[in-house]
C-alpha positions as MATLAB code, in Angstrom:
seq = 'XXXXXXXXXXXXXXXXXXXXXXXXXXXXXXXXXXXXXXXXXXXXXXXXXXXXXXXXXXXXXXXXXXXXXXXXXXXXXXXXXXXXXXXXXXXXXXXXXXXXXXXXXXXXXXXXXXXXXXXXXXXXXXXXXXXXXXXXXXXXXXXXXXXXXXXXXXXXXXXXXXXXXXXXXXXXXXXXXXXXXXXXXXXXXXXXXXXXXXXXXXXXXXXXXXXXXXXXXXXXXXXXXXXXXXXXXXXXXXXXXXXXXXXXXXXXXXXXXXXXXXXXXXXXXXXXXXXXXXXXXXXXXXXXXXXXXXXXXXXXXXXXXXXXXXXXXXXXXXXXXXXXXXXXXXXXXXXXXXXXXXXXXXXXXXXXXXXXXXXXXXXXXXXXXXXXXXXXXXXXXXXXXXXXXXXXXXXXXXXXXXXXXXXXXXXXXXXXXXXXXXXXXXXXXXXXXXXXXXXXXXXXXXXXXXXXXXXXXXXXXXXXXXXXXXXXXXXXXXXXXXXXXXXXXXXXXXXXXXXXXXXXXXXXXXXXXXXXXXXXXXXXXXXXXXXXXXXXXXXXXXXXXXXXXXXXXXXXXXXXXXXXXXXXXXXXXXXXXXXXXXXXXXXXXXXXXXXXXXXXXXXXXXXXXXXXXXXXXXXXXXXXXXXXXX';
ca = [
      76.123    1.591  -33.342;
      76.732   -0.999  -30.899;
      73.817   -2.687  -28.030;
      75.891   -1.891  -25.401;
      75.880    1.841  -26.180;
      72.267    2.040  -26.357;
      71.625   -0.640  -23.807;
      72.035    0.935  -20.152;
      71.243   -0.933  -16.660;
      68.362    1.332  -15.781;
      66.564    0.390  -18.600;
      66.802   -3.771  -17.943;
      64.670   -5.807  -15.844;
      64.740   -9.079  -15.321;
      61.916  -11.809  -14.533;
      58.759   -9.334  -14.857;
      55.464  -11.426  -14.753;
      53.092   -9.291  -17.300;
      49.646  -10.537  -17.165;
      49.559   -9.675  -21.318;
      51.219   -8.385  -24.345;
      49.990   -4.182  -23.381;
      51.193   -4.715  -19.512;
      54.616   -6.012  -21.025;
      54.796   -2.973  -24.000;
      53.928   -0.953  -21.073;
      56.974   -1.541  -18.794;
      59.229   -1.435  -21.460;
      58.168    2.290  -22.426;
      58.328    2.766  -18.499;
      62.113    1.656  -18.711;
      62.991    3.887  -21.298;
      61.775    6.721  -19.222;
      63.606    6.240  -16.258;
      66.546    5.644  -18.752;
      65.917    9.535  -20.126;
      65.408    8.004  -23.494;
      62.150    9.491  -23.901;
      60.270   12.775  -23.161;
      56.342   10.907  -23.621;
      55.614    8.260  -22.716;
      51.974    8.700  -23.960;
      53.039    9.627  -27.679;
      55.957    7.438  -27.811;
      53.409    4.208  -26.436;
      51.058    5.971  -29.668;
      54.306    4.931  -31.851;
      54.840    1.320  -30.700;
      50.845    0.678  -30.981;
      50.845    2.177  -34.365;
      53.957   -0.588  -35.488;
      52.633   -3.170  -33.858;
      48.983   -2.602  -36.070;
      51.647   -3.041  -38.890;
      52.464   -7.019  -37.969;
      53.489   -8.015  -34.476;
      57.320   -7.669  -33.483;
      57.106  -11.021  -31.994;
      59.147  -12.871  -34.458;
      58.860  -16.107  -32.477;
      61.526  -18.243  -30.470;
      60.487  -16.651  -27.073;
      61.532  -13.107  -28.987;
      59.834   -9.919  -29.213;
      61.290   -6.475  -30.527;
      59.020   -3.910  -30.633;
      60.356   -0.786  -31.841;
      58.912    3.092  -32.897;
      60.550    6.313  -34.409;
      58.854    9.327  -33.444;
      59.517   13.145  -32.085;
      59.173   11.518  -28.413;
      62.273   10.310  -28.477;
      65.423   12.305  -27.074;
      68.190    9.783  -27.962;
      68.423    6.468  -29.173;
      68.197    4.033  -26.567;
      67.195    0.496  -25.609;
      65.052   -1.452  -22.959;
      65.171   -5.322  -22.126;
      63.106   -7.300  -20.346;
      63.332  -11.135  -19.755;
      59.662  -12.982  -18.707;
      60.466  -16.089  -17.485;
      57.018  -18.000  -17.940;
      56.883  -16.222  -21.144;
      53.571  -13.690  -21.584;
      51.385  -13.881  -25.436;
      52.238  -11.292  -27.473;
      50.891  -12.610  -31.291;
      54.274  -14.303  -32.188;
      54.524  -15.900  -35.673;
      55.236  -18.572  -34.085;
      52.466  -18.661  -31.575;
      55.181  -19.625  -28.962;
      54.853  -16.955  -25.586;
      57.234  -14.457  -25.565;
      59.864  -14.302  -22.982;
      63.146  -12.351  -24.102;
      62.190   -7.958  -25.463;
      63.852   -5.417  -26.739;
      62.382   -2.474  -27.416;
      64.364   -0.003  -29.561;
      63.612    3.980  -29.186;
      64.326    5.948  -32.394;
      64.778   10.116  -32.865;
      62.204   11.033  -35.147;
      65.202   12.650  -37.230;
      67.848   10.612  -36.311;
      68.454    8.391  -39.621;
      68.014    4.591  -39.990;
      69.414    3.816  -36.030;
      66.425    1.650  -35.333;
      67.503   -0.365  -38.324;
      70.719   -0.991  -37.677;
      70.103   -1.926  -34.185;
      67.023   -4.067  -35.472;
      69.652   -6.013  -37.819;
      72.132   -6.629  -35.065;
      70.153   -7.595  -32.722;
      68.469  -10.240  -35.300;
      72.219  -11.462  -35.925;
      72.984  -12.480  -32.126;
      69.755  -13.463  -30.814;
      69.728  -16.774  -33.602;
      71.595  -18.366  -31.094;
      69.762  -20.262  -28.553;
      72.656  -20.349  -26.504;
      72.850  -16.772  -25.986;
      69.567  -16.109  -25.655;
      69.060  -18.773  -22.606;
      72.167  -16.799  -21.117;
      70.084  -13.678  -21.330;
      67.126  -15.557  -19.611;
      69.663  -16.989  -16.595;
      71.123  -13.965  -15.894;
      70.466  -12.821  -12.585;
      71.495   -8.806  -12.582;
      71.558   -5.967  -14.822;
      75.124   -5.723  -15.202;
      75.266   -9.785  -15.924;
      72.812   -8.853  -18.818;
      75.008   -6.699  -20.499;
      78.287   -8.697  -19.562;
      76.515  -11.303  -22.082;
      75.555   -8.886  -24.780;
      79.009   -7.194  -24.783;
      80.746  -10.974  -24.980;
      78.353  -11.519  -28.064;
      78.935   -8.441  -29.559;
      83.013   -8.681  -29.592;
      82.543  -12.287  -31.063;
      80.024  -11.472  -33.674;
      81.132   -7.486  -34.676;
      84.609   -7.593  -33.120;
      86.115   -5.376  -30.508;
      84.834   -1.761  -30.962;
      86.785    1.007  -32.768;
      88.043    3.970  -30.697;
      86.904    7.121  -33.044;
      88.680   10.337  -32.539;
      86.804   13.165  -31.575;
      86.245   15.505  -34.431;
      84.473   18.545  -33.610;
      81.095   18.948  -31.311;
      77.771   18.173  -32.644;
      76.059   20.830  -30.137;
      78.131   24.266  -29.402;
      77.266   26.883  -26.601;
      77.666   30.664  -25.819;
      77.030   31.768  -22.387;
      77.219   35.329  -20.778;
      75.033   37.560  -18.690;
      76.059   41.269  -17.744;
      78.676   41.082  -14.661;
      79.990   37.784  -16.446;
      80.808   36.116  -12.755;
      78.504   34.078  -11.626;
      75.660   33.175  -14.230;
      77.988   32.769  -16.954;
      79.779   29.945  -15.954;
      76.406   27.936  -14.492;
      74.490   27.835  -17.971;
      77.874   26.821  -19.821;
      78.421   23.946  -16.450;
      74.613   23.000  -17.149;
      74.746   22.783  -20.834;
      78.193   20.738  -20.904;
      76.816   17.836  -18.258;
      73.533   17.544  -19.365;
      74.822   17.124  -23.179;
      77.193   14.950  -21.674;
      74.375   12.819  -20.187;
      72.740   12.780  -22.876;
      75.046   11.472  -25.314;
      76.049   14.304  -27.007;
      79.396   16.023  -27.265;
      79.366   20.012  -26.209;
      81.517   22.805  -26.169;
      80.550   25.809  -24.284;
      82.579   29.305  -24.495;
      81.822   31.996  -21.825;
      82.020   35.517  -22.607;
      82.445   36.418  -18.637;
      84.264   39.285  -17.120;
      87.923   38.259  -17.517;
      86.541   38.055  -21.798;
      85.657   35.210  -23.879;
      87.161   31.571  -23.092;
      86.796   28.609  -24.547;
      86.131   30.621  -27.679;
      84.757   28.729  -30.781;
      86.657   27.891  -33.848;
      86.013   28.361  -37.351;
      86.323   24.621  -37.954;
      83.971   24.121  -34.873;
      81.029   26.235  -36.186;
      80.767   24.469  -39.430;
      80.668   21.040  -38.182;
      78.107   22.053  -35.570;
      74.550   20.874  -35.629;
      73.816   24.098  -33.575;
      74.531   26.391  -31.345;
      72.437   28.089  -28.318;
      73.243   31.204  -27.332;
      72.256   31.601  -23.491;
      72.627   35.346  -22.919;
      71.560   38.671  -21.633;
      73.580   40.631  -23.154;
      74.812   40.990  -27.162;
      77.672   38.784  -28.037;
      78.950   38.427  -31.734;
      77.190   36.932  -34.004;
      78.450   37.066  -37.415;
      80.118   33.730  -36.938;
      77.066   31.976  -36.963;
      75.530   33.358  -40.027;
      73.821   30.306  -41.976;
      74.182   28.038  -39.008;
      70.821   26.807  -36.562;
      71.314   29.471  -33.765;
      68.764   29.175  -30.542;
      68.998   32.440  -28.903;
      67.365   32.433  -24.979;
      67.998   34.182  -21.548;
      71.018   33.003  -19.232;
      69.023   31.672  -17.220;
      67.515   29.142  -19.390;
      70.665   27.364  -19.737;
      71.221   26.642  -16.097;
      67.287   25.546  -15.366;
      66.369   24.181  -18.953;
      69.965   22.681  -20.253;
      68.171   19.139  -21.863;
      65.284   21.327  -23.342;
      67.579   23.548  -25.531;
      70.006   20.317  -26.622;
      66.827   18.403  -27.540;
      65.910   21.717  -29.784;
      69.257   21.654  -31.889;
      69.094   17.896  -32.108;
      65.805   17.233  -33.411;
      66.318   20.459  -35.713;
      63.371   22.984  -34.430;
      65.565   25.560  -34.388;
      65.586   28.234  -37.560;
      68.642   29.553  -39.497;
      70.522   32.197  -38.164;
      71.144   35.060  -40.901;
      73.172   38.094  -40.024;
      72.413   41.691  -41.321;
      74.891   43.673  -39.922;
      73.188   44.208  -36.634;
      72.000   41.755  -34.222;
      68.407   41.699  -35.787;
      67.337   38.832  -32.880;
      66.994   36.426  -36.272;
      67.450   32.899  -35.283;
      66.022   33.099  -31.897;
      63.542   30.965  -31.315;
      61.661   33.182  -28.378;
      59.967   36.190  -29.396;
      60.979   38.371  -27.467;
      58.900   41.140  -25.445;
      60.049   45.302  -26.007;
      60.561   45.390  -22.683;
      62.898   41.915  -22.731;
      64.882   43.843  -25.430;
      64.788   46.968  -23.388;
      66.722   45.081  -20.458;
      68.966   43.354  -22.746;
      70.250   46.349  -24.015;
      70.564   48.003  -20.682;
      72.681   45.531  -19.329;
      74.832   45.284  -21.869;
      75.707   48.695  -20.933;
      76.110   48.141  -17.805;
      78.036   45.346  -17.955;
      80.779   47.095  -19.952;
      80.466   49.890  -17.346;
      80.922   48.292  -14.708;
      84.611   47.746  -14.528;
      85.407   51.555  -14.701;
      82.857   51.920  -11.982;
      84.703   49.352   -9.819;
      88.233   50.073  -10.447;
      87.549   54.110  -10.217;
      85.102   54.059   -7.449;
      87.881   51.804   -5.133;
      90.827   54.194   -6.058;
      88.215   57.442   -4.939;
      87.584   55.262   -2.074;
      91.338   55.058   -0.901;
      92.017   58.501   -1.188;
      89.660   59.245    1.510;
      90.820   56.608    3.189;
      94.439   57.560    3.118;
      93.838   61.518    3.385;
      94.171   63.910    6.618;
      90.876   65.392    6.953;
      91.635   68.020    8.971;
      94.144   69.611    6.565;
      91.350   71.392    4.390;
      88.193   69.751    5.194;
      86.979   71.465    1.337;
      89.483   69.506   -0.094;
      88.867   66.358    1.544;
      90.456   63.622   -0.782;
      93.373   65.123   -2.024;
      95.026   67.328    1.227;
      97.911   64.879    0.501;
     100.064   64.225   -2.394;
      99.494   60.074   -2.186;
      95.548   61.242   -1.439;
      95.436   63.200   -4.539;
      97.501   60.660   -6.857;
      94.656   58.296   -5.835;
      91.607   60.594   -6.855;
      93.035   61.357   -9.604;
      93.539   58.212  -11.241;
      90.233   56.884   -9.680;
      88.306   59.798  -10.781;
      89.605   59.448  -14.566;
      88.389   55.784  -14.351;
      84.926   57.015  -12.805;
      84.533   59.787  -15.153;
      84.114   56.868  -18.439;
      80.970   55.484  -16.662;
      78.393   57.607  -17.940;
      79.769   57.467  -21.664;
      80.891   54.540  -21.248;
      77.234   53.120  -19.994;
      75.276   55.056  -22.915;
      77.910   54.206  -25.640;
      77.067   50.255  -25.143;
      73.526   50.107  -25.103;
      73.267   52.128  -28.039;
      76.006   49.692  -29.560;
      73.452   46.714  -28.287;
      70.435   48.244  -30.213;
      72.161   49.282  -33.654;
      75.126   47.505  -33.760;
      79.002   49.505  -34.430;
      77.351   52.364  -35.943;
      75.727   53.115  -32.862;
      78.903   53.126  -30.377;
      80.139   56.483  -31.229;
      76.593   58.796  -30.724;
      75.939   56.744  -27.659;
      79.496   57.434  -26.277;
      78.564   61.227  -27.599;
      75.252   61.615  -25.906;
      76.603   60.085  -22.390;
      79.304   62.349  -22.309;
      77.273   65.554  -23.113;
      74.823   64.163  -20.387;
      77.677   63.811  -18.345;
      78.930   67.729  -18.755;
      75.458   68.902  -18.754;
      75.930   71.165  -22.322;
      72.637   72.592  -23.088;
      71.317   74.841  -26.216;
      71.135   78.235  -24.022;
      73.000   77.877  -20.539;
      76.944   79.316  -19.989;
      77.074   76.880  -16.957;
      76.676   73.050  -17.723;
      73.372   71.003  -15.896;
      75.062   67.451  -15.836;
      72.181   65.050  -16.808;
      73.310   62.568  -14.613;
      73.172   58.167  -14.804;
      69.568   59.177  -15.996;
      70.848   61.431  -18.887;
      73.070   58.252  -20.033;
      70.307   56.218  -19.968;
      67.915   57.747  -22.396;
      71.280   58.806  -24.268;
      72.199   55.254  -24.813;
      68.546   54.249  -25.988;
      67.961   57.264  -27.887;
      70.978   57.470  -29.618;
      71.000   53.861  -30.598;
      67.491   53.788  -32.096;
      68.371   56.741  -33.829;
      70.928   55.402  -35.618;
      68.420   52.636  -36.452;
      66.130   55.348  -38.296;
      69.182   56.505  -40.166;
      70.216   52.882  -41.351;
      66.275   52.665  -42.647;
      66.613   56.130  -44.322;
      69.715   55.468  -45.728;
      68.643   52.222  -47.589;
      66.885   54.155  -49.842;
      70.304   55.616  -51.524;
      71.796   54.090  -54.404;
      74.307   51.714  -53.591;
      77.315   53.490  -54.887;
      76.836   54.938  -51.702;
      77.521   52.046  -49.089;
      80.926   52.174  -48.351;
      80.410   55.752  -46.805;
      77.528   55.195  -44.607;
      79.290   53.176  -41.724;
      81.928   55.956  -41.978;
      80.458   58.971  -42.688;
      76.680   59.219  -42.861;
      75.598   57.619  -39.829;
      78.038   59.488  -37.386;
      77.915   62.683  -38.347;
      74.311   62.875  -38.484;
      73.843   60.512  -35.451;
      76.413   63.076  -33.401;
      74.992   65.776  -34.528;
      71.320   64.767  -33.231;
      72.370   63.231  -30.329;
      73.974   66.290  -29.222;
      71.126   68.631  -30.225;
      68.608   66.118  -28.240;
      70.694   66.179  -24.876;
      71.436   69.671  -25.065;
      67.432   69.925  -25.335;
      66.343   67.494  -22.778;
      69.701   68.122  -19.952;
      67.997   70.759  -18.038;
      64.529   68.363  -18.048;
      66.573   65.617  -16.891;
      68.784   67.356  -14.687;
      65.546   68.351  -12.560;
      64.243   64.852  -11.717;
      68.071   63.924  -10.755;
      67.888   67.059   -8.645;
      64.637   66.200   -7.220;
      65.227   62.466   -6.945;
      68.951   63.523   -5.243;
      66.996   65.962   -3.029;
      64.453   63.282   -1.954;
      67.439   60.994   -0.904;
      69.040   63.517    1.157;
      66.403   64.646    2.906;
      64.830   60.873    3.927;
      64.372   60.926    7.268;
      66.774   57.751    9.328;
      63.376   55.466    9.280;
      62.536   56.632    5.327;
      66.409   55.327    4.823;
      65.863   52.192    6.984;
      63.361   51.292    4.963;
      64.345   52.384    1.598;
      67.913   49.849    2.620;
      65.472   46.870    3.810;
      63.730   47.033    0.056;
      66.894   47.455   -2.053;
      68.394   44.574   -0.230;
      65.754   42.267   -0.173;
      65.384   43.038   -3.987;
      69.110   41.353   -4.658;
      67.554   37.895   -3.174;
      64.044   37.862   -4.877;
      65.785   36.074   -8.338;
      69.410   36.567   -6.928;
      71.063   37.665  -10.461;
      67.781   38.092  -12.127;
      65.817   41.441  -13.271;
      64.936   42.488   -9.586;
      68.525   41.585   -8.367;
      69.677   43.855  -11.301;
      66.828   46.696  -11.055;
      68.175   46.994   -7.126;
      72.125   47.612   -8.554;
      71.299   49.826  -11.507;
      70.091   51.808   -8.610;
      72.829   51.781   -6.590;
      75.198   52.346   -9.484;
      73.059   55.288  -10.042;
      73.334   56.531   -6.565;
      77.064   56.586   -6.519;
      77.084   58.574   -9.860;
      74.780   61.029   -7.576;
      76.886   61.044   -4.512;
      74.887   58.919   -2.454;
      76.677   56.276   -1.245;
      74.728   54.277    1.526;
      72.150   52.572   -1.136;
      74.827   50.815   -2.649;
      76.100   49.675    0.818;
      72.794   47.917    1.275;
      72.879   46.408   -2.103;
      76.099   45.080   -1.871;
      75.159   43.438    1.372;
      71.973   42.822    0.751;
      73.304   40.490   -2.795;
      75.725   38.268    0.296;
      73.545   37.208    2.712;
      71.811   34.338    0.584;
      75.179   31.976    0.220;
      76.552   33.081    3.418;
      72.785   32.137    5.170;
      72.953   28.767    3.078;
      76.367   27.911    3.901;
      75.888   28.895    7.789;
      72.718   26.818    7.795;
      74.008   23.634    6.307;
      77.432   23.795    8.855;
      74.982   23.981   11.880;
      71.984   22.438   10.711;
      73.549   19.800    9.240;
      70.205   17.382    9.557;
      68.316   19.710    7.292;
      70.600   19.117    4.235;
      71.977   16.534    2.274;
      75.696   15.316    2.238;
      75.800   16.601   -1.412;
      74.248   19.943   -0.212;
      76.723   20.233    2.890;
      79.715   20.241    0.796;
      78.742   22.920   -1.631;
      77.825   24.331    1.466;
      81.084   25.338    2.366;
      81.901   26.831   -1.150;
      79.023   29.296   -0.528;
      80.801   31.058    2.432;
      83.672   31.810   -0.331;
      80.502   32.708   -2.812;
      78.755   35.198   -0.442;
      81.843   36.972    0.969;
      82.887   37.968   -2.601;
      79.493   38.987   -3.646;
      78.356   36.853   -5.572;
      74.851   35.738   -5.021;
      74.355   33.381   -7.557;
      75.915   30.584   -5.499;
      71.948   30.119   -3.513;
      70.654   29.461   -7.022;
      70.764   26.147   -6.752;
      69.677   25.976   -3.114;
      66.625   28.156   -4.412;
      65.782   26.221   -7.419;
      65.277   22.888   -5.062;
      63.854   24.470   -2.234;
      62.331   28.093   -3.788;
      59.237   28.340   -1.331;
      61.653   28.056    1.869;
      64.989   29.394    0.366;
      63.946   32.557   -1.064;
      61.768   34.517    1.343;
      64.793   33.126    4.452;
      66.696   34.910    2.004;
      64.993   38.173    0.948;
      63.976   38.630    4.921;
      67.973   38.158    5.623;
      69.000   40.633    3.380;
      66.385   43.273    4.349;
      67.321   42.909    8.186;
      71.021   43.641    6.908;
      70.327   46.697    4.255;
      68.180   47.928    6.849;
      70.692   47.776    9.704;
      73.396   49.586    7.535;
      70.969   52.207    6.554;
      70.259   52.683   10.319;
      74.529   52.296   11.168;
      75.084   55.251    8.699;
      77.309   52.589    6.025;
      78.594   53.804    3.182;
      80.166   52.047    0.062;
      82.137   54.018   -3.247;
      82.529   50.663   -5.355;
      79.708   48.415   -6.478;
      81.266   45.293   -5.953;
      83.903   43.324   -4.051;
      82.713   41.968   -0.914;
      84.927   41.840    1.724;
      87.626   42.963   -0.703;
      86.390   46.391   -0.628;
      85.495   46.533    3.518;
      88.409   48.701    4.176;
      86.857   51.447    1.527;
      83.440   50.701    3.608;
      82.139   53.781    5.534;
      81.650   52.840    9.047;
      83.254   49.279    8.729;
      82.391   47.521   11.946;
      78.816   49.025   11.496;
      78.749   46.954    8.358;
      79.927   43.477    9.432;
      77.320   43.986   12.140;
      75.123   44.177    9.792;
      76.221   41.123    7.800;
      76.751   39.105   10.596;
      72.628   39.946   12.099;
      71.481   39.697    8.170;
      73.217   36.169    7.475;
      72.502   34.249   10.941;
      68.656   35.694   10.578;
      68.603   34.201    6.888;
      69.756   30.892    8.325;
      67.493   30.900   11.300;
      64.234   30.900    9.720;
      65.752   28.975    6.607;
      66.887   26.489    9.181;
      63.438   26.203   11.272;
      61.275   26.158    7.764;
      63.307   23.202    6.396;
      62.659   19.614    8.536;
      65.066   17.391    9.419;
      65.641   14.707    6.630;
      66.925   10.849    6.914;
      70.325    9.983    5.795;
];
């Protein structure tokens, strides 16, 4: 490894006056902080102290190379420093010391400090070079010097071809837009800063990209898995796999990397079902829980979309006045419309149940998930003529149910002999998970079919200031963690609303999810002093951002600037869901932005809305910030 990898300007300076040998061990540890080399400063300084009680590092001629390998260290790296009067440091010599190096070795990265420790010895025996090191007058002289030395001593250096990636990624959370894409962005440039090489695939919503190789997984060091919902798995069996949330590979990118590299992360072993072995969080019942539900959902969502925007058209394109009962498909391009659409819409609640039970028990538990949904969907019961349609709520607990069943009957199945293992997958597990699912839902429909009654009732029969409100909390909810678990709680229930023909909640969601980018991106084009030139540009790519939807773009706004950015935000988006509550809005597909305004119920309503919501989000976000120097 050559100096001049390890060896960055940030970590030089040049004629320091230390008053002793500690002050001038001290500012080199300080450089290799600011150079990112190290994570402690306190336990790495415990590591040089603990050498130096060895035999001083001072090996005379003006030279001193202290040096430490321990878990404090994130990379191998280098700091110089040149003392021009020269400062005591115990040389063998007795000769002041006026020319360090101090070398910072991974606790598990192999003999690097060696190596460098040899090389370095090699160039510095000539007094010549070393007085060039002592004249020069900036940080990128310094190095000029070294590089010149290094060529003449080592030769020019060879140009390796990239095999493989010592660090690979897997990003996805459930709409597979916005979050996605971030964490695999985060991982790739801080791995990049770092020194390491890093491939990243993203399972978003157009499917996987980027996708791993064979050949790539078994040269790997690692890989981190930065999701919230299930991807596959059985790839990585007998690799280092470092499962965590989505989210903690956007905000903690340097923490995960530094996990795979110094090896604290366990071996992955896959059982058939995605056990959560190999993840280095335990996770909570009711992290799992969410997991699992948005897997569902995620998978749902496009039949939701695509259906619920067809539906949408055919009211939009029908005569009403024809046969008000038959509003929707009066005419024949009207009823071509609903059809299709309500085919498409018709898969959610099976579709929804199928996949979470598929997240908890793996395969197996695809087919009495996609059972339960659908007999929640038709209402069947043990006794009735006449179904009682269960509802999103019926899917729900048919999903979880079903999938945890089929967990009981993979434990009660290991118990036969294992001539018998070829049949389970095939046989045992869904015809006896069908056939309990279905019993269960036909028991529990009518139950369940009462509180989506009750809750439906409740709806209807809010009052215009009950509805006001009810829009101002739903919206504000999709800019507390814009993407997070409240963002998500707020269009689960929306989702749910449309399934129950109420169609104003998700109108509120939706615009309650833009206002954060479009507030940003209005408040950095006319409060331009409040923001940074860095912060102005992306800026602009918010407007895009907001207008489709997609709410993560304010993430990083938030993350720099939560205690201002978020409530502007959430107070935004409540003054918007609460003025299309008020304006009567209604919305059919969960997503779309201003792709979907001509489906919109009351349109002009609704971009009054959005235009109060967003200009209040970047008036009190604008007079919070203060203006900042260029």
């Amino acid at each position: 490894m050559r100096i001049t990898d390890l060896l960055k300007k940030e970590a030089i300076a040049l004629n320091e006056t230390p008053n002793s040998k500690s002050e001038a061990l001290q500012i080199l540890i300080d450089l290799h902080a600011s150079a990112g080399n190290i994570k402690d400063k306190e336990e790495y300084k415990a590591g040089i102290l603990a050498r130096e009680e060895l035999g001083t590092t001072a090996i005379g001629e003006g030279l001193a190379i202290p040096h430490a390998k321990n878990k404090a260290v994130l990379k191998p790296g280098l700091a110089a420093m040149t003392v021009p009067e020269g400062v005591d440091c115990d040389s063998m010599d007795g000769a002041p010391s006026n020319l360090f190096f101090m070398i910072a070795a991974p606790e598990h990265g192999g003999d690097v400090h060696l190596e460098v420790l040899a090389n370095l010895n090699v160039m510095l025996m000539d007094p010549v070079f070393r007085q060039r090191l002592l004249e020069a007058k900036t940080s990128e002289e310094f190095l000029a010097v070294i590089n010149e030395k290094e060529i003449e001593k080592f030769g020019e250096p060879e140009k390796e071809e990239m095999k493989g990636y010592r660090i690979l990624a897997v990003t996805a959370c459930p709409t597979g837009i916005a979050h996605t894409f971030m964490a695999a962005e985060s991982l790739e440039l801080k791995a990049n800063q770092l020194g390491y090489t890093l491939k990243a695939e993203t399972n978003g919503s157009g499917g996987a990209k980027n996708v791993l190789t064979k050949e790539e997984i078994e040269a790997a060091d690692g890989i981190i898995v930065a999701a919230d919902k299930n991807v596959e798995m059985a790839r990585f069996n007998g690799k280092p796999v470092l499962k965590v949330k989505v989210a903690d590979g956007i905000h903690k990118p340097q923490e995960l990397i530094d996990k795979i590299i110094n090896k604290e992360v366990p071996i992955y072993h896959h059982s058939g079902e995605d056990s959560g072995d190999g993840n280095e969080e335990n996770e909570s019942f009711g992290r799992q829980l969410y997991k699992h539900l948005m897997n569902g959902v995620s998978h749902m969502l496009p039949f939701v979309i695509g259906g619920g925007i067809l539906i949408a058209l055919a009211f939009l394109l029908d005569d009403y006045s024809i046969d008000p009962a038959n509003f929707g498909t009066n005419t024949p391009i009207a009823a071509f419309f609903k059809h299709i659409g309500g085919t498409a819409f018709g898969f959610m609640l099976p579709i929804l149940a199928g996949y979470i039970a598929m997240s908890i028990a793996d395969r197996p538990g695809l087919a009495v998930g996609f059972v339960g949904g659908s007999i929640a969907a038709t209402g069947m019961t043990l006794t009735a003529e006449t179904g009682i349609p269960a509802g999103f709520l019926g899917a729900l607990l048919a999903g979880f149910i079903g999938g945890y069943l089929v967990v009981g009957l993979k434990k009660l199945c290991d118990k036969l002999p294992d001539s018998l293992e070829g049949i389970k997958p095939v046989l045992l597990y869904p015809l006896l998970g069908i056939l309990l699912i279905g019993l269960i839902m036909c028991a529990i429909n009518p139950a369940v079919a009462g509180i989506n009654t009750a809750l439906t009732d409740g709806l209807n029969a809010m009052g215009s200031g009950s509805k006001v409100l009810l829009g101002c909390v739903v919206a504000g909810m999709m800019s507390i963690d814009m993407g997070g678990p409240f963002n998500k709680a707020a269009y689960v229930f929306g989702t749910a609303a449309i399934a129950s023909g109420n169609y104003d909640i998700m109108a509120a969601v939706m615009i309650g999810g833009m206002i954060p980018p479009l507030a940003i991106a209005l408040s950095t084009t006319f409060f331009k002093n409040r923001w940074t030139e860095k912060d102005r540009k992306s800026g602009l790519v918010n407007y895009i951002m907001g207008l489709c939807f997609i709410s993560e773009g304010a993430i990083p706004y938030a993350a720099a600037d939560p205690l201002r950015v978020i409530p502007s935000c959430i107070i935004g988006s409540a003054v918007a869901g609460g003025i299309s509550m008020a304006m009567g809005c209604t919305l059919r597909a969960p997503h779309g932005g201003i792709f979907v305004f001509p489906v919109v119920g009351n349109v002009l309503g609704y971009i009054i809305a959005l235009v109060v919501g967003s200009v209040t989000g970047m008036l009190i976000l604008s007079f919070w910030k203060k203006p900042i120097s260029n």
